[in-house]
N, C-alpha and C positions, 0 to 999 in steps of 0.2 A: 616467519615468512609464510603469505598463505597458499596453498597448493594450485600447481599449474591446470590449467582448465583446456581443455581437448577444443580445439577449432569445429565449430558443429559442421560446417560445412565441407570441411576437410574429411573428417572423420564418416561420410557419407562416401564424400569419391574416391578415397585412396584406402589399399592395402600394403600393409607392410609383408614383402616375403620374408624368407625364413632366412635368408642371406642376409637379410637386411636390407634389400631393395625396396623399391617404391614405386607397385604399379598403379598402373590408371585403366580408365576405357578412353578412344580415341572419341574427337567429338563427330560432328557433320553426320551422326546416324539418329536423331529424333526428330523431324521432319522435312516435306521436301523431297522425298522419297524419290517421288517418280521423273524428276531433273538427273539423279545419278545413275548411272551405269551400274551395270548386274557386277561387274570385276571391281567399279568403287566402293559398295555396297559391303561387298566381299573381305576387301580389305579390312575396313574398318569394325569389322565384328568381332576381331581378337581383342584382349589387351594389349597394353606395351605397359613399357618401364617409363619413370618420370626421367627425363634425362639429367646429369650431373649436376650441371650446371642452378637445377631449380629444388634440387633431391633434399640438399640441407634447411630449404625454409619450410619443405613440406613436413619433415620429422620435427621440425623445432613446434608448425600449429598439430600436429600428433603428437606432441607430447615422448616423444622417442629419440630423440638428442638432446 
């Protein structure tokens, strides 16, 4: 059988933590800028976690489940 191949696109936006989680960057922060508020802006500059429900398709194109 021949070796699984990493989702290229995947493997761009997502890291796996050390738990085993799956974070992201949130979107709505690469243009358009000046429509949102200083406190939206704000928000959206941290990470987050991929939420459960989508966490196992994200490991399966990472090649990590």
């Amino acid at each position: 059988m021949p070796k699984m191949k990493t989702h290229s696109s995947a493997k761009k936006r997502f890291k796996v933590t050390g738990s085993g989680k799956v974070k992201r960057f949130q979107a709505n922060t690469s243009h358009l800028m000046r429509n949102k508020s200083k406190r939206a802006k704000l928000a959206h500059r941290d990470s987050t976690l991929v939420c459960e429900a989508d966490e196992k398709r994200v490991l399966r194109m990472l090649c990590k489940a």
